[in-house]
N, C-alpha and C positions, 0 to 999 in steps of 0.2 A: 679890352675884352670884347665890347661890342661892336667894334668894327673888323676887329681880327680874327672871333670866331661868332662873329653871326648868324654864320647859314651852318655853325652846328645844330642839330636838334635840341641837347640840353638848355643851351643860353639863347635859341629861338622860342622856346616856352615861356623862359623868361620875362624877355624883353618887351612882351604885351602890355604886362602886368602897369601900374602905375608908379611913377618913379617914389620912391619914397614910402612905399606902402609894407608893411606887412607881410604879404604873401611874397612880392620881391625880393624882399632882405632874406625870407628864410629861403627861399628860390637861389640865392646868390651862397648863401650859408651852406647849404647842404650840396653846392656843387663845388664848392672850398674843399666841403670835408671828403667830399668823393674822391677829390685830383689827391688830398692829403693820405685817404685811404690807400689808393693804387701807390704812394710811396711809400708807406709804410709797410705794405706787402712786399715789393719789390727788399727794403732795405732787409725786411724777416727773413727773405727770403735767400740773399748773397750776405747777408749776417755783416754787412756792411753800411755804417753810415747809419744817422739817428732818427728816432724817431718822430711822428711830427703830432703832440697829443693835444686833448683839449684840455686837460689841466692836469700838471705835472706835478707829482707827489716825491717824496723824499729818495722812494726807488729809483734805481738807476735800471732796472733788469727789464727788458726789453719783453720779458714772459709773464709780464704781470700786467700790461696790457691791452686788453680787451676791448674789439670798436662797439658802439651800440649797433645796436638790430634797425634802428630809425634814420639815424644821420649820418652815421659811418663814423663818429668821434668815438678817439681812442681814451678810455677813462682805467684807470684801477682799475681790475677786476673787486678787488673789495667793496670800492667805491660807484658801481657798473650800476648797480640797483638803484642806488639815488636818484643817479642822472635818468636812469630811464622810469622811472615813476612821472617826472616832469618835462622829458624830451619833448620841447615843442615841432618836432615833426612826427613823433607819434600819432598816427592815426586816432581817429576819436573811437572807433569800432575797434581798439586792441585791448581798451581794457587794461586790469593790472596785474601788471608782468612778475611774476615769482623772483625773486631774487637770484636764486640757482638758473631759473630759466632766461634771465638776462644775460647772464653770463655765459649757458649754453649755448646760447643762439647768439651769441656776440664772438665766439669757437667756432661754430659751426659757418657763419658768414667768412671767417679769416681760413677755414679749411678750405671753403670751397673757391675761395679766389686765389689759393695756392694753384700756379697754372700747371704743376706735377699732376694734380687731383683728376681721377677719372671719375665718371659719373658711376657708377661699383662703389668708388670709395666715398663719394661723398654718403649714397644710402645707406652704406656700411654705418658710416659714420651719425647719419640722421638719426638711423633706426635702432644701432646699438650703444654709441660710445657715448651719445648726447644723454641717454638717461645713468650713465654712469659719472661719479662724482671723476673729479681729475685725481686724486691720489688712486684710483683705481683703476684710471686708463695708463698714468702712470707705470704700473705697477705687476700690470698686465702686459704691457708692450714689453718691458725690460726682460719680464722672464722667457717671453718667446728668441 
């Protein structure tokens, strides 16, 4: 990884850091979960091929999970709040995160990296669809 993309910017941040440290591991973690992220978009997206999560529950249904807002890992939606209460890439200035609002903003992160998405739709979507629960985005689309 570090001779083959070194003079990228992500794993040139990196590779300062001290080997073995800390900030390196979650440095190397959350640029796993980034490449994992962009394939699990892509697979949502041609509804082909599996998911790649950070911890797999008894579901099989590819609609049930939601990445976090902090490290791009894919958890439950039911399960979404847990993980981001103690996500060690949580910013220390985030504070704690509403359950509903983890999940929203773990929606609204997988909206806007659908590469369909216009910037229109993503505010559409920040500004109206995010404070509505999902059976009611649901439920409203179907009837249009």
């Amino acid at each position: 990884m570090t001779r083959v993309h070194g003079d990228e910017f992500d794993v040139a941040r990196i590779l300062p850091k001290p080997p073995g440290s800390s900030e390196r591991k979650l440095g190397w973690e959350k640029l796993k979960n980034l490449g994992n992220f962009n394939h699990n978009v892509a697979t949502l997206t041609s509804r082909d091929g599996e998911l790649i999560v950070k911890r797999r529950g008894t579901t099989q249904d590819p609609g049930e999970f939601i990445p976090c807002e902090f490290c791009y890992g894919f958890f439950q939606s039911h399960l979404l709040w847990k993980h981001v209460r103690k996500c060690l890439l949580k910013p220390v200035d985030a504070g704690d995160v509403a359950s509903s609002d983890a999940v929203a903003n773990g929606r609204l992160l997988l909206e806007a990296a659908n590469p369909v998405a216009t910037s229109a739709d993503v505010d559409l979507k920040h500004t109206v669809l995010k404070s509505m629960r999902s059976w009611q985005v649901l439920s409203r689309t179907i009837s249009f």
